[in-house]
C-alpha positions as CSV (number, residue, x, y, z in Angstrom):
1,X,-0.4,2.0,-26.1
2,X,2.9,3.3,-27.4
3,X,1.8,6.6,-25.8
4,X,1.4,5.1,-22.4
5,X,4.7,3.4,-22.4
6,X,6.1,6.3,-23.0
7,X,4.7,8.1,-20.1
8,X,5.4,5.1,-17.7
9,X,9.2,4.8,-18.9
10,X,9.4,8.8,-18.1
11,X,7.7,8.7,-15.1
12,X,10.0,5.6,-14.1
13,X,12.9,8.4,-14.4
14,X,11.2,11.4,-13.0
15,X,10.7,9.1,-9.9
16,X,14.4,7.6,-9.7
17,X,15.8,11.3,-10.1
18,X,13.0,12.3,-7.7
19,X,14.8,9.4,-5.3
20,X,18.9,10.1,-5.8
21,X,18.2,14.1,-5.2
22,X,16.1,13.8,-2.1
23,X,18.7,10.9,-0.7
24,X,21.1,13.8,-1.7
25,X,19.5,16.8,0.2
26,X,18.3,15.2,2.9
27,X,21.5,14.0,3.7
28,X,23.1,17.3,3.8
29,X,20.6,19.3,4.9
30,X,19.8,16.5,7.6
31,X,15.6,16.7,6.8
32,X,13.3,13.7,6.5
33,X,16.1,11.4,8.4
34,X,15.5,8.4,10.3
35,X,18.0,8.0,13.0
36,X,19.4,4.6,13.2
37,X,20.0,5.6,17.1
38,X,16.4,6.4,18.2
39,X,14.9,3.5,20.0
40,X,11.6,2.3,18.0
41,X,10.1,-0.9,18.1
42,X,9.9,-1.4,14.2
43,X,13.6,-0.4,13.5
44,X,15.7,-2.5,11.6
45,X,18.3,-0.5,9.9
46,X,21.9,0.6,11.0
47,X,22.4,3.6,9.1
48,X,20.8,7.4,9.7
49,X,18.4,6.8,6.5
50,X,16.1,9.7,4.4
51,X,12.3,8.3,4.8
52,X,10.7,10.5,2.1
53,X,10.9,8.1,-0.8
54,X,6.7,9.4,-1.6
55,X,8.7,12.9,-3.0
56,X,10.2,10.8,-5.6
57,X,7.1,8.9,-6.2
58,X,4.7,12.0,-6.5
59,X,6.8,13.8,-8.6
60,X,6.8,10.7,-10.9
61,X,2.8,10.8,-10.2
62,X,3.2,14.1,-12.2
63,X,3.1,12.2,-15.3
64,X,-0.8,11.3,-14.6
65,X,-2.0,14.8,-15.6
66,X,-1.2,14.0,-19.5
67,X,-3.9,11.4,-19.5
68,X,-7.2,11.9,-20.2
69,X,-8.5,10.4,-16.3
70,X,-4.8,11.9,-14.3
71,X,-6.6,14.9,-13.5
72,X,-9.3,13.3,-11.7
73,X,-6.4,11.1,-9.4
74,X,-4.0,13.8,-9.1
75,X,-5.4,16.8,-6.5
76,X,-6.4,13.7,-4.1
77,X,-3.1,12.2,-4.4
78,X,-1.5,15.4,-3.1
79,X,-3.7,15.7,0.3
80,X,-3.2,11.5,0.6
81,X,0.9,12.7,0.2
82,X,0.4,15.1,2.8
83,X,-1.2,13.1,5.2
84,X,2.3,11.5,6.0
85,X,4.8,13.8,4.8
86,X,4.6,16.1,7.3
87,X,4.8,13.4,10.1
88,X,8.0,12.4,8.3
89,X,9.3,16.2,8.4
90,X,8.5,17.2,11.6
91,X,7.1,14.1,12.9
92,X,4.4,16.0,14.8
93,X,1.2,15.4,12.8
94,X,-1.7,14.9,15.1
95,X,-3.2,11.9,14.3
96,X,-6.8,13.5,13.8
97,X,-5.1,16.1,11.8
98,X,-3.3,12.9,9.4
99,X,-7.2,11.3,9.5
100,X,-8.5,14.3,8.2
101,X,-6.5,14.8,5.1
102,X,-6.4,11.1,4.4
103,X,-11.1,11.5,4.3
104,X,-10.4,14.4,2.6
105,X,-8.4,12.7,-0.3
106,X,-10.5,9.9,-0.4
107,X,-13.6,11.7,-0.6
108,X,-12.4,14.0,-3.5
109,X,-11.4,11.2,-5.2
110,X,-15.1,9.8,-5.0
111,X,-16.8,12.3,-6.1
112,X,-14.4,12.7,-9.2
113,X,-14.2,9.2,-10.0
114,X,-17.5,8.1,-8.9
115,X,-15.9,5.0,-7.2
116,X,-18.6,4.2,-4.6
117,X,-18.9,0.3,-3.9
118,X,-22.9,-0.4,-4.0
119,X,-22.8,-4.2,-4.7
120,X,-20.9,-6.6,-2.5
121,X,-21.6,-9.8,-4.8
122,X,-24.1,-12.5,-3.5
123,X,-26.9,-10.3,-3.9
124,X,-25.6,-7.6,-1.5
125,X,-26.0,-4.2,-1.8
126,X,-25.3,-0.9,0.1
127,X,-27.6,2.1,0.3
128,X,-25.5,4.7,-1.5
129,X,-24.9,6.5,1.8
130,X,-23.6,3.8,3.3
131,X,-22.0,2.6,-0.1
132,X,-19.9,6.1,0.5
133,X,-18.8,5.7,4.1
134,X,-17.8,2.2,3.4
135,X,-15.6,3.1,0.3
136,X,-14.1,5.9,2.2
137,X,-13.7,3.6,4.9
138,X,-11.7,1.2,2.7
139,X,-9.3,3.9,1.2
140,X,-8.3,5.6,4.7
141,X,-7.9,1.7,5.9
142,X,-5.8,0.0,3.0
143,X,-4.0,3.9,3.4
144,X,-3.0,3.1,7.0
145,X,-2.6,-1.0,6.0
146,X,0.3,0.1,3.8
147,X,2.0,2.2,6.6
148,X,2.0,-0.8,8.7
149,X,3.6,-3.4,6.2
150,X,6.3,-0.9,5.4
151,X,9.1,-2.5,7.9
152,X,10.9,-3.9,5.9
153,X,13.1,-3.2,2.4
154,X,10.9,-3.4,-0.6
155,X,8.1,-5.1,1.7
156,X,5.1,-2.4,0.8
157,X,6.3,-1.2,-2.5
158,X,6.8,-4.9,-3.6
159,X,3.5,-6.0,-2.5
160,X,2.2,-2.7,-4.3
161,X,4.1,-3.9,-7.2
162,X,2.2,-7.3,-7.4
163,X,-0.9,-6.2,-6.4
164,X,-0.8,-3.5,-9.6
165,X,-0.1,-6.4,-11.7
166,X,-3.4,-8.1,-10.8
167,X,-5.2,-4.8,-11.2
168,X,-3.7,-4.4,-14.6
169,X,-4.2,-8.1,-15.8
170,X,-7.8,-7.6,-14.7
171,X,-8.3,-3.9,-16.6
172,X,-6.4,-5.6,-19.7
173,X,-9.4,-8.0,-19.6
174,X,-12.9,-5.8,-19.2
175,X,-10.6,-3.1,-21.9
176,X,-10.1,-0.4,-19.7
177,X,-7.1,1.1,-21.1
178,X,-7.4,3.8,-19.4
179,X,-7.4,2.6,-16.1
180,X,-4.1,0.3,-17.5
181,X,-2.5,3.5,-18.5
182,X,-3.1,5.3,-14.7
183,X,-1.7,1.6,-13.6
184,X,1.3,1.3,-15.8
185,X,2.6,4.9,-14.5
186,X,1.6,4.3,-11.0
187,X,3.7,0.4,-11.5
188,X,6.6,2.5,-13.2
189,X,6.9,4.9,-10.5
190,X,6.8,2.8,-7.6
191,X,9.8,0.2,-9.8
192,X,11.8,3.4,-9.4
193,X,11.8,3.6,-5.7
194,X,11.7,-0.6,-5.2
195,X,15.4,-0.5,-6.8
196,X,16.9,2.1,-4.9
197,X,15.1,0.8,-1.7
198,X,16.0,-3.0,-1.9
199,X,17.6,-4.5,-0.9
200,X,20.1,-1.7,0.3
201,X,17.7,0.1,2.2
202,X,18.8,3.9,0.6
203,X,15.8,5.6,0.8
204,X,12.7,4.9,3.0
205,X,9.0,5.5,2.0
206,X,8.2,7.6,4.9
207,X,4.4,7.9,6.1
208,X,3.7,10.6,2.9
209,X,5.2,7.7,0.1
210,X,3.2,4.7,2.3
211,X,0.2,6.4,2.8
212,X,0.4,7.6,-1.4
213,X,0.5,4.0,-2.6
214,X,-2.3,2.5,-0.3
215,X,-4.8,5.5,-1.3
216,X,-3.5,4.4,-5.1
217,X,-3.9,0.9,-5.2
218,X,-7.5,1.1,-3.0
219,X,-8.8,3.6,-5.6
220,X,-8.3,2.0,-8.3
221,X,-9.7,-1.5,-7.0
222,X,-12.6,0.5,-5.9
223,X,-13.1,2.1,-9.1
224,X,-12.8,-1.7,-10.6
225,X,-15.2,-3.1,-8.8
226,X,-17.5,0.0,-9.0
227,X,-17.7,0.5,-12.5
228,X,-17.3,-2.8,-13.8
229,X,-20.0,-5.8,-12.6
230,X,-17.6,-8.6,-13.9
231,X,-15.2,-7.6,-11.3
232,X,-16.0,-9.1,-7.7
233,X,-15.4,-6.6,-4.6
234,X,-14.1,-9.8,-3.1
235,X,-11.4,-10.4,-5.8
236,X,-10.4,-6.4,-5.1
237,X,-10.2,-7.8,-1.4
238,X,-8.3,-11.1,-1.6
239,X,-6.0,-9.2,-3.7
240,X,-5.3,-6.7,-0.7
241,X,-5.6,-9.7,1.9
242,X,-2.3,-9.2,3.1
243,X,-1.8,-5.7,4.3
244,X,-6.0,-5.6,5.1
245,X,-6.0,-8.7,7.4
246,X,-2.2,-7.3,9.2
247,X,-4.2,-4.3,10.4
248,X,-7.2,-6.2,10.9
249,X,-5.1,-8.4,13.3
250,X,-3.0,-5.6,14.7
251,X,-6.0,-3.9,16.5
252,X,-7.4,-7.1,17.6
253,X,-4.0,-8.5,19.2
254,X,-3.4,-5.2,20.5
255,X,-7.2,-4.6,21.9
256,X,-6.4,-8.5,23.5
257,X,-3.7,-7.1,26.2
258,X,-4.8,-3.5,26.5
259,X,-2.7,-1.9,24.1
260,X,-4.1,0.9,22.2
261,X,-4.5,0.3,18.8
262,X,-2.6,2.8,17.8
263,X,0.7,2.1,19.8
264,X,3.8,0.5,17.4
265,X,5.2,-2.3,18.6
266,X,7.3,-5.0,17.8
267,X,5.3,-7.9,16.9
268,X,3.7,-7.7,13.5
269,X,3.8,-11.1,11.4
270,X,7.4,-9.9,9.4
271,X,9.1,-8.8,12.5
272,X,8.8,-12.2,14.1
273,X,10.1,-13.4,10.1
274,X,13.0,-11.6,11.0
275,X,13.4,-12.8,14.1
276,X,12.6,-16.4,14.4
277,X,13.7,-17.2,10.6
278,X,15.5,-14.9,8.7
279,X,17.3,-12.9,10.6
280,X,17.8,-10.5,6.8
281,X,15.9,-7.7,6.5
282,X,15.4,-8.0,2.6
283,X,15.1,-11.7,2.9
284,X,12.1,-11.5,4.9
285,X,10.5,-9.5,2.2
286,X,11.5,-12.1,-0.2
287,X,9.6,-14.7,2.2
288,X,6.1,-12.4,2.6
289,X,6.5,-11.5,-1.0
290,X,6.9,-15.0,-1.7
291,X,4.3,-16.2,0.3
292,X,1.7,-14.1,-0.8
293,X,2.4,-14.3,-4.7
294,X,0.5,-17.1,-4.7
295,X,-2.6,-16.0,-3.2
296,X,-2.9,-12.4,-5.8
297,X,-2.3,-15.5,-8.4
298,X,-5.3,-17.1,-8.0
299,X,-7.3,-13.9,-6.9
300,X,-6.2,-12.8,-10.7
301,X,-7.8,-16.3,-12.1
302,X,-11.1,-15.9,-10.7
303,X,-11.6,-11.7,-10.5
304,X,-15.4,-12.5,-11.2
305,X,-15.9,-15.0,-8.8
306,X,-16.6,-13.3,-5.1
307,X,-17.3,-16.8,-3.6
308,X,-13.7,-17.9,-4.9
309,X,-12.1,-15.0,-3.6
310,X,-13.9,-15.1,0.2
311,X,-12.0,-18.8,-0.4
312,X,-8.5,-17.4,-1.0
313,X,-9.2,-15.0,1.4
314,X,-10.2,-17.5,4.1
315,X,-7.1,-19.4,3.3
316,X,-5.0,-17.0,3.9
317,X,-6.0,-15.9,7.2
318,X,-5.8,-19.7,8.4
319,X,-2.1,-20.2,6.7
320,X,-1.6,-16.4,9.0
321,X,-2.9,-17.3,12.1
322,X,-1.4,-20.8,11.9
323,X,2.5,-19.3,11.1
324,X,1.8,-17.0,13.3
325,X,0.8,-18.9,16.3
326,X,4.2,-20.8,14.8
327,X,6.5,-17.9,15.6
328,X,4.7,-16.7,18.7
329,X,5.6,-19.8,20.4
330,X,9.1,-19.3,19.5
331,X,9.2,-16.1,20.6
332,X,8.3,-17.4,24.1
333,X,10.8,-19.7,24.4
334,X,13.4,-16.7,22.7
């Protein structure tokens, strides 16, 4: 264990350097910048900003190859990186081009892991075809999830950091320690960017570092829930209920008025927080971060229950659709 700490306190500090230097460069060599002057819906900075906070985070990922499962993570981490890091270059990625890198990571990552999701709990189980497609399903989806709750400082890599410290608590528990190792490193690394992103906003995590920390954090839930039967699929769910159910609710509010599904827009659940309440864009991720605590809490209790956790995650949904029927109607009357 002494060993590990050591490897997550040095990839904390490969990952900050990794953060100052490409702040830095990108600055003077004007790449990966986000322009505070181009109109976007989801903008809420006022300062020409670098969005390629996933260099720092892979280089601190480096760290992974000196344990004995790293390997097996690291050569699909670098195609899930990919997947985003161009669009924040060049911003040109075709988005069938960005869907293919992110199946390609997640099916290497399958077949070296052997994290394939056959039982559902209840006495449900997936033909292992279908038990594929469903888990690569659920890492391109929690990938794209985490792109979409990244609007705010320290709003995705905040929720990554709680939702790491279920998944630990939980591997701490069956005695995977080397699955708390990979976690540790992966929690270390992502610290590193949290402080120099919030609340400041100095550094962005781009598409590349957002896509990186969903295909993380869904791999290793997957693997969980895979390997071990006294973890539920549903706690690995309720766990992710936030960023899952704002993508789940994105396409259907969009679908509603004709929108495609793919379109940004200015109406996820913590732009109207900064809106109609806060009005502070790192004190709206202090409110979601807040509000959600609570719900990873209790997931954490009860990771081998699935019909607790389809609770928790009903729950939330109906405290979501109730605030945000809330702050809909006040931005009507706006």
């Amino acid at each position: 264990m002494n060993y590990a700490w050591e490897l997550a306190v040095s990839a904390f500090f490969i990952s900050l350097a990794g953060q100052l230097i490409t702040i830095r460069y990108s600055k003077k060599l004007d790449f990966f910048i986000d322009n505070h002057t181009e109109e976007k819906p989801q903008r809420f900075h006022h300062d020409a900003t670098p969005r390629a906070g996933g260099i720092g985070i892979l280089f601190g990922m480096f760290v992974i190859l000196l344990t004995p499962f790293g390997w097996k993570l690291f050569v699909s981490m670098i195609f899930a990186f990919l997947s985003g890091i161009f669009e924040d270059l060049h911003r040109s990625l075709q988005p069938q081009t960005r869907l293919i890198l992110q199946i390609i990571a997640a099916g290497i990552a399958i077949l070296l892991t052997n994290s394939v999701i056959t039982y559902l709990g209840l006495g449900i189980s997936l033909p292992y075809f279908f038990a594929i497609l469903f888990s690569l399903f659920s890492i391109v989806g929690l990938m794209n999830a985490m792109n979409i709750i990244d609007g705010f400082n320290g709003l995705a890599s905040g929720t990554t950091l709680l939702i790491l410290l279920s998944l630990g608590h939980t591997a701490l528990l069956i005695g995977d320690y080397g699955i708390v190792d990979i976690i540790l490193i992966v929690w270390s690394v992502v610290f590193a960017f949290f402080i120099i992103n919030f609340p400041k906003g100095k550094i962005f995590l781009g598409d590349g570092g957002a896509y990186l920390i969903g295909f993380i954090i869904a791999l290793i839930g997957i693997f969980l829930a895979s390997n071990y039967p006294e973890v539920s699929p549903w706690y690995i769910l309720a766990i992710l209920i936030y960023p899952v159910w704002e993508v789940i609710f994105s396409i259907y509010r969009k679908l509603k008025v004709g929108y495609s599904p793919m379109q940004p827009d200015a109406y996820h659940l913590h732009m109207l927080i900064y809106r109609h309440i806060t009005k502070n864009n790192p004190l709206t991720s202090i409110v979601l971060l807040i509000g959600y605590s609570p719900f990873i809490l209790l997931s954490s209790l009860f990771a081998h229950n699935s019909k607790i956790n389809i609770l928790i995650s009903l729950v939330f949904i109906v405290c979501y659709l109730f605030f945000y029927r809330f702050l809909s109607q006040k931005e009507k009357t706006a």
